[in-house]
C-alpha positions as MATLAB code, in Angstrom:
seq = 'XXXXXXXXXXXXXXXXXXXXXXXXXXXXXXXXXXXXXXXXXXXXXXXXXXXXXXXXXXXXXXXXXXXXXXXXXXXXXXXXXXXXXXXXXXXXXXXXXXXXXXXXXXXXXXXX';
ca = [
      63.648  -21.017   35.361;
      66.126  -18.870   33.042;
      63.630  -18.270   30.450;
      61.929  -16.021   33.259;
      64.661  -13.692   33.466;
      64.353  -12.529   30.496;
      67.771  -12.485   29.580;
      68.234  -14.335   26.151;
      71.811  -15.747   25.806;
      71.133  -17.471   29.838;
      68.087  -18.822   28.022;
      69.813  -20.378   25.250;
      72.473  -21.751   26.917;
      70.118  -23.175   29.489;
      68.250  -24.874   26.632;
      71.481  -26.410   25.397;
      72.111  -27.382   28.611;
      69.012  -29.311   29.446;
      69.420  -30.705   25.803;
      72.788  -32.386   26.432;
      71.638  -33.685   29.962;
      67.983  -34.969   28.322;
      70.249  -37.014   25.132;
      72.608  -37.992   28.204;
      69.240  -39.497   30.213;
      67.638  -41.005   26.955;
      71.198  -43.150   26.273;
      70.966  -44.807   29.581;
      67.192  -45.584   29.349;
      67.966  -47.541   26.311;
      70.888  -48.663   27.543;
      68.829  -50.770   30.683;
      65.812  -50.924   27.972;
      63.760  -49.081   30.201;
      61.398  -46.666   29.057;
      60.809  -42.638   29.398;
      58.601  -39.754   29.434;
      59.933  -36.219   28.307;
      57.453  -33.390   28.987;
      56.938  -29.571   30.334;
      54.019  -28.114   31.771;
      53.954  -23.975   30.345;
      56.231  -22.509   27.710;
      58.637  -19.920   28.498;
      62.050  -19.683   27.085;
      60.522  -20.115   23.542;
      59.184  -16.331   23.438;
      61.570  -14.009   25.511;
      60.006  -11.028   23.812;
      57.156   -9.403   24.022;
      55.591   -9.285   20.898;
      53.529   -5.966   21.133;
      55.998   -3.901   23.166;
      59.307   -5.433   21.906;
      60.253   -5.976   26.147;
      61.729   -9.230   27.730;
      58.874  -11.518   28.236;
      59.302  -13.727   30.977;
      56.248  -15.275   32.068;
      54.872  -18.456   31.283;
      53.361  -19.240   28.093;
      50.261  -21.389   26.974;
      51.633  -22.497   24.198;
      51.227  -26.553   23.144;
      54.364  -28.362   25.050;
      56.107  -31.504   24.246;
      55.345  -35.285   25.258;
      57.298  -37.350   24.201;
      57.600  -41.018   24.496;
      61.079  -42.763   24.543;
      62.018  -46.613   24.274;
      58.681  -47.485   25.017;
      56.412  -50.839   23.219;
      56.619  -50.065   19.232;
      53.228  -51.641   19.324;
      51.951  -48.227   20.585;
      52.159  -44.414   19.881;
      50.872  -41.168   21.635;
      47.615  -39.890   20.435;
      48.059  -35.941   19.160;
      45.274  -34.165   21.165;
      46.493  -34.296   24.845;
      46.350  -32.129   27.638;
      47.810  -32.253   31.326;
      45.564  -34.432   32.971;
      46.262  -36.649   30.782;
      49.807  -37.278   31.388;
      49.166  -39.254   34.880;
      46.761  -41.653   33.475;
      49.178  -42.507   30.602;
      51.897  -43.754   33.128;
      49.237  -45.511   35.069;
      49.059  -47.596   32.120;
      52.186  -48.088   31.591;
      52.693  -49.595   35.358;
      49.238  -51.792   34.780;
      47.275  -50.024   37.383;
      43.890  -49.068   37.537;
      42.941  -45.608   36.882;
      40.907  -44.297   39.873;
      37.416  -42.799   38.687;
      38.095  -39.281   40.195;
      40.621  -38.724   37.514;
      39.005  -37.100   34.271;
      42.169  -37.624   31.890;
      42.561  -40.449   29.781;
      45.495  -41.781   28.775;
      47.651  -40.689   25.826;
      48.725  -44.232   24.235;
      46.517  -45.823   21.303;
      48.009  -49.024   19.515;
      49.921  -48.121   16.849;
];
């Protein structure tokens, strides 16, 4: 949510933030050998400026956004051409459930 203020330095230090507390959540996942999902629907705090008029930017972006897998089965890895519908179908597979038919995703693991 700092990223839409448009105020840089809040945005950096906001990322740093969230980057100490994310390394702080991964630790414990693989401390109890669970497993863990890191992802982000928009961009934002990656372009503060606007690029044609040189103002604070602060709306969301559409750039590509990270998911990333943590501590889950080496056997398998996360297949590169995602989108967001796919991200509930992924962890449906992961809890060995069915995916219902009205869903149009598919899930991001292949075997490695």
């Amino acid at each position: 949510m700092v990223g839409h203020t448009g105020v840089q330095a809040a945005a950096v230090k906001a990322v740093e933030a969230v980057d100490e507390c994310v390394g702080k959540a991964v630790e414990a996942v693989k401390e109890m050998d669970g497993a863990m999902f890191i992802c982000a629907d928009h961009g934002n705090a990656e372009q503060l400026i606007d690029y044609e008029t040189g103002d604070p930017f602060t709306a969301h972006t559409t750039n590509q956004v990270p998911f990333i897998l943590v501590n889950y089965d080496r056997d398998y890895t996360l297949r590169e051409d995602g989108c967001l519908a796919d991200i509930i179908p992924t962890l449906i597979q992961i809890m060995g459930r069915e995916q219902p038919a009205e869903m149009t995703g598919s899930s991001l693991l292949v075997k490695a």
